[in-house]
N, C-alpha and C positions, 0 to 999 in steps of 0.2 A: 457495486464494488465492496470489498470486503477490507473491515480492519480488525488486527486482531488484539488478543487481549480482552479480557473482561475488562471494559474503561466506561467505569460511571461517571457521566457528565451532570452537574447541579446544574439545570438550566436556568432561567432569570426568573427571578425572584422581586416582586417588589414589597418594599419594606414599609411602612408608614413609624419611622420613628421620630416625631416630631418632639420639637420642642416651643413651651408654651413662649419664651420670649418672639419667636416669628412666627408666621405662616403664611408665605408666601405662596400665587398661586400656583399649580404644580406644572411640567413639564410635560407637553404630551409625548407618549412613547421615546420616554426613558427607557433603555434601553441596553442590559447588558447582553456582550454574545462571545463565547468562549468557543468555537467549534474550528473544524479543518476544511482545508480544498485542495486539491490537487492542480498543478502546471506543470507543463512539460514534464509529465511521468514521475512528480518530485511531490509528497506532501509540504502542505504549509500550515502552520495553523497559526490562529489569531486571536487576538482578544480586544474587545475594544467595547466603549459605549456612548451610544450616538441618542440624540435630543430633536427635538425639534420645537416651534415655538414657544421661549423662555418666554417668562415677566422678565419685560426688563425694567422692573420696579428696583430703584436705586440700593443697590448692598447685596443684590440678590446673584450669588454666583454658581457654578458649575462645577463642582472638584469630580476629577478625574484618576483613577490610578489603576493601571492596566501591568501584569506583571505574566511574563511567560519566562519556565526556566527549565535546561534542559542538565546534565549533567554539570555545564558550567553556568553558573545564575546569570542570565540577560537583563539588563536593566529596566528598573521598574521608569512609569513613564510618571508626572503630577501634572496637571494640568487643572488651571482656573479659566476658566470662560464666564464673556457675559455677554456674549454675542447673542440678542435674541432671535435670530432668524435659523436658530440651528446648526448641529454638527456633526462629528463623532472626533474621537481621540484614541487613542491604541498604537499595538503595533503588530505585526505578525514576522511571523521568521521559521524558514523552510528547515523541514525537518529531515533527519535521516533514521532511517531503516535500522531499528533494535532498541535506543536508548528511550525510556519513558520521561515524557514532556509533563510539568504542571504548569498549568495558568490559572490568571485568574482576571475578571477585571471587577470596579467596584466607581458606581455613580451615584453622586450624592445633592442635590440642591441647596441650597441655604445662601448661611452668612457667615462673615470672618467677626468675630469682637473680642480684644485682649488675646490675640493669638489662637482663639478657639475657632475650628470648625460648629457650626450649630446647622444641621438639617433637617427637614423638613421629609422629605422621600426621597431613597437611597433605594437602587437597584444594583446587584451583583450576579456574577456564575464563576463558577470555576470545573478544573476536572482534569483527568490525566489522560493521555495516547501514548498507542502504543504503534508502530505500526513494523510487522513482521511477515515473512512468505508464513504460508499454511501452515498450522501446527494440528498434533494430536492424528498425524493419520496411522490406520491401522487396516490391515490385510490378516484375515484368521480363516483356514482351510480345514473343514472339519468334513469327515478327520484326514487328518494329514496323512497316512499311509491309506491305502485300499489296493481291494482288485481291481481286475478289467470287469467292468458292470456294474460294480456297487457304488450307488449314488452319495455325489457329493455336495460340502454347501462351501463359498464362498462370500464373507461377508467384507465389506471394505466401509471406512468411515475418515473423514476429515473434518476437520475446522477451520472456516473462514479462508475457504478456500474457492475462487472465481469458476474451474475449469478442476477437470481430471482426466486423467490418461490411463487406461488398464493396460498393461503389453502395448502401448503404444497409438492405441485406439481411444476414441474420445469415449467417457463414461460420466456419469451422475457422480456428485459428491460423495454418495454415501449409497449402500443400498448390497443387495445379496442377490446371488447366481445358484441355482441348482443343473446339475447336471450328473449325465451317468461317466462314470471315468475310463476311459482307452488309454492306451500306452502313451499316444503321442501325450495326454495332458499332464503326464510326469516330466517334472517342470519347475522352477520357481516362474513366480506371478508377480511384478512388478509395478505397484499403483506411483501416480507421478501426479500432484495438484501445485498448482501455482495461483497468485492472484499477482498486483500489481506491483509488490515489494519482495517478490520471488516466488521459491517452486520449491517442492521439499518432495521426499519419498520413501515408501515403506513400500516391506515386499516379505513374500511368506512362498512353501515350500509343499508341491504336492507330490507324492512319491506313489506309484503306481505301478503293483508286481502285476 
């Protein structure tokens, strides 16, 4: 499946910024994860970060802060845990078709003292989607006028496109045709790509004395 958009994803990162007042032992697979799914033919995407076996050596807590925002900002999540048997925290929230989504989430272990966070190692990711029907497609007939006989080229190309249709018939994403030209192939040429968040199309013009 295809998403479109040039959409660079920072994926998890972990951090060692410690501080000499603690060092508590660490978390195994800390974890942050910023990515998408699809249900019922709808994107979703999510952000959250999940732990597993904390110390639960006394002071020693979990902050949480998970942030996805779409044209209108969704609210960011905080959460403190000290559950040592493990979790995750996040949220996710189904997207639609055009507008670019940023998230983020960000895990951090430590202590609270005098209102300060103090931690120890801290994993985050962020990134943006996009998700749109196929862009960038292009049908070019070279050359566009001819006789009966003289060969032609047909090249077609799309982006982040699942499927294509030439005249109606199933074709490759992208790719080029040679042939010699007859009357009948005086004509416009019709390419049609779709993927799961629609179909789009482009078409070009052969003209044949």
């Amino acid at each position: 499946m295809k998403i479109l958009k040039n959409v660079p994803i920072s994926l998890c990162l972990t951090l060692i910024v410690g501080s000499a007042m603690f060092s508590p032992r660490p978390a195994h697979a800390l974890l942050a994860q910023c990515a998408w799914f699809e249900s019922a033919g709808s994107p979703w995407l999510y952000s959250d970060v999940s732990y597993s076996s904390l110390d639960a050596t006394t002071g020693v807590e979990l902050q949480i802060l998970t942030q996805l925002t779409q044209p209108i900002s969704d609210s960011a999540l905080d959460y403190w845990v000290v559950s040592p048997s493990g979790g995750s925290a996040g949220h996710q929230l189904e997207a639609s078709v055009g507008p670019t989504y940023s998230f983020s989430a960000y895990g951090a272990i430590g202590y609270m003292s005098g209102g300060t966070f103090y931690s120890s190692i801290a994993t985050d990711c962020s990134g943006n989607f996009q998700f749109n029907a196929p862009t960038n497609l292009s049908v070019n007939i070279s050359p566009a006028t001819v006789n009966v006989g003289d060969p032609v080229t047909i090249t077609w190309s799309s982006q982040d496109a699942d499927s294509c249709l030439f005249d109606g018939a199933p074709i490759a994403t992208g790719g080029t045709h040679n042939f010699l030209a007859a009357l009948s192939d005086s004509r416009s040429y019709v390419l049609q790509c779709s993927n799961n968040w629609g179909s789009s199309s482009a078409s070009a013009t052969l003209t044949v004395n």
